[in-house]
C-alpha positions as CSV (number, residue, x, y, z in Angstrom):
1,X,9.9,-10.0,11.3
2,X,7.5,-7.4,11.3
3,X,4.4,-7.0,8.3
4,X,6.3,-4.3,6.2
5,X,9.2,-6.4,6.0
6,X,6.9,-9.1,4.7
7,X,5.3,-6.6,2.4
8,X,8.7,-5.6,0.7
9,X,9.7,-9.0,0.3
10,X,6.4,-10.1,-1.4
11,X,6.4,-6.9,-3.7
12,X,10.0,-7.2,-4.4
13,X,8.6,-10.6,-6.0
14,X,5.6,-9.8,-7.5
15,X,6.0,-5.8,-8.4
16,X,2.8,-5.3,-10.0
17,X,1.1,-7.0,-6.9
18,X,-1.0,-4.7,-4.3
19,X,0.0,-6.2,-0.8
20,X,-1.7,-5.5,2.4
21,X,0.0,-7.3,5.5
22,X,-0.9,-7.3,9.0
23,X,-0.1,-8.8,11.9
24,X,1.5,-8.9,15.7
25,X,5.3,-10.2,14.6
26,X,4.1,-13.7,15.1
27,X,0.9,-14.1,13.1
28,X,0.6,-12.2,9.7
29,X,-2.5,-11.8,7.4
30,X,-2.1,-11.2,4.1
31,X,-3.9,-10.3,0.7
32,X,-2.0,-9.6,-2.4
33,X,-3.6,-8.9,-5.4
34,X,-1.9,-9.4,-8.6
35,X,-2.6,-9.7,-12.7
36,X,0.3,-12.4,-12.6
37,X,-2.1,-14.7,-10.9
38,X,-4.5,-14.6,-13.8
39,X,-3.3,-17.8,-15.4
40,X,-2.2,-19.6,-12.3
41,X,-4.7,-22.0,-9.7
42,X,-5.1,-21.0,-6.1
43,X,-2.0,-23.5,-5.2
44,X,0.3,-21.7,-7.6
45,X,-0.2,-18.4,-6.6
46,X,0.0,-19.1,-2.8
47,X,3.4,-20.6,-3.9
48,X,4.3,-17.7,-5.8
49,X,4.3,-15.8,-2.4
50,X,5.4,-18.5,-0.2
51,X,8.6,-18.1,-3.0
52,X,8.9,-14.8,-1.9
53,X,9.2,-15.3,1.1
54,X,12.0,-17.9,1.1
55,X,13.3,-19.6,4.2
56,X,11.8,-16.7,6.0
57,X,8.8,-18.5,5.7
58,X,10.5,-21.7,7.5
59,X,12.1,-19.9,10.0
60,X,11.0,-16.0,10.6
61,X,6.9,-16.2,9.9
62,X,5.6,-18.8,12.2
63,X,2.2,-18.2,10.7
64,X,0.4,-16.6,7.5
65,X,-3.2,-16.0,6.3
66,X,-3.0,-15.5,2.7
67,X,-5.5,-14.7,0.3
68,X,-4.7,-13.9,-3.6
69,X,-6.5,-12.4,-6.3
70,X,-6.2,-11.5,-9.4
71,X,-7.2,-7.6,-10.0
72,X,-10.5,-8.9,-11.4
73,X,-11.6,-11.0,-8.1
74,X,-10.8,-8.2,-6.1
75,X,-12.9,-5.8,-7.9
76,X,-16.0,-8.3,-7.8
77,X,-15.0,-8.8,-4.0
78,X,-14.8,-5.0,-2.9
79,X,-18.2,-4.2,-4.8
């Protein structure tokens, strides 16, 4: 599995989402950002991605740093 496959996969979930992914085909980082996580706790929406994923997750990606935030945290963050 290589980071853009991991990127599709997450953005065919969450198609408002901006999705950065990186990583060596082992290891993955990623950040998506996302107005659908407005409403939801840190749990959900690491769920919400871990959905996307599937059994990918289980099987494919043997590890993944992910960080979510809602359009508004990222704005705060970047500043």
């Amino acid at each position: 599995m290589q980071a853009e496959d991991i990127k599709q996969l997450i953005q065919a979930a969450l198609p408002d989402a901006e999705v950065t992914v990186t990583g060596d085909g082992d290891h993955f980082d990623a950040t998506v950002v996302s107005a659908s996580f407005r409403e939801l706790s840190m749990v959900k929406q690491h769920q919400s991605v871990y959905a996307a994923l599937g059994d990918r997750f289980r099987n494919e990606i043997h590890a993944l740093s992910l960080h979510t935030y809602t359009p508004e945290q990222w704005a705060r963050r970047v500043q």
